[in-house]
Residue, then its C-alpha position, 0 to 999 in steps of 0.5 A: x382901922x382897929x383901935x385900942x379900945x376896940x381890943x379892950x372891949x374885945x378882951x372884956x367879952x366873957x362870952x361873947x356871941x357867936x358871930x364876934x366868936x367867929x370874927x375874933x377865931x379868923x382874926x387870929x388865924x390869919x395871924x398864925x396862931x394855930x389855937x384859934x378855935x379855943x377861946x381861951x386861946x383868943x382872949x390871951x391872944x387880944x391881951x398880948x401887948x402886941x395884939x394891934x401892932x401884929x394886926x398892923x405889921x401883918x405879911x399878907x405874902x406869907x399867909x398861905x391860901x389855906x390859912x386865908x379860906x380857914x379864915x374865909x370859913x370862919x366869917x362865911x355868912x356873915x355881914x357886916x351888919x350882923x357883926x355890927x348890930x352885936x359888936x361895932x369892935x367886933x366890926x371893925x375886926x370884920x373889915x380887917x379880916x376882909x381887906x387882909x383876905x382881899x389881898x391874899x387873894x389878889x396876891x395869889x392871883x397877881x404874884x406881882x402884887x404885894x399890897x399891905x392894907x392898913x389895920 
């Protein structure tokens, strides 16, 4: 689960490592936000108030596959060690992304299925 703290420490990151860079860019392309490579961009997106709630209340029914692999593109090589070992925040992020891509992909290969995981 995704905490508040876990956001601020997050926020807080003026340059954060690549790895925590990739996790947070297919953190908010699974959220919609098509400025995701910009940092910047990122930054402003975890201080939006509203940043843990749009993580909780995601609709894996309307994230289309192509924003899903965009994502998978993003974290593709990377462990959860390896986030853990520079950002447990960063990590728990990790987890999220897999469970949201998880169910995209359950759900586009079970049309019937319509699993919400939990931030």
């Amino acid at each position: 689960m995704v905490s508040k703290g876990d956001v601020t420490e997050l926020k807080s990151l003026s340059n954060p490592p690549q790895h925590v860079k990739q996790v947070l860019t297919a953190t908010v392309t699974l959220l919609g936000e098509e400025n995701a490579e910009d940092y910047r961009y990122v930054k402003r997106a975890l201080g939006d108030s509203t940043f843990l709630q749009s993580l909780a209340k995601i609709d894996v029914g309307s994230i289309p596959p192509e924003v899903a692999a965009k994502a998978r593109g993003y974290i593709d090589g990377i462990s959860e060690d390896q986030i853990r070992n520079v950002s447990k925040a960063a990590c728990s992020l990790f987890r999220w992304i897999h469970e949201i891509l998880a169910a995209v992909e359950k759900r586009t290969s079970d049309p019937s299925a319509t699993a919400k995981p939990q931030a």
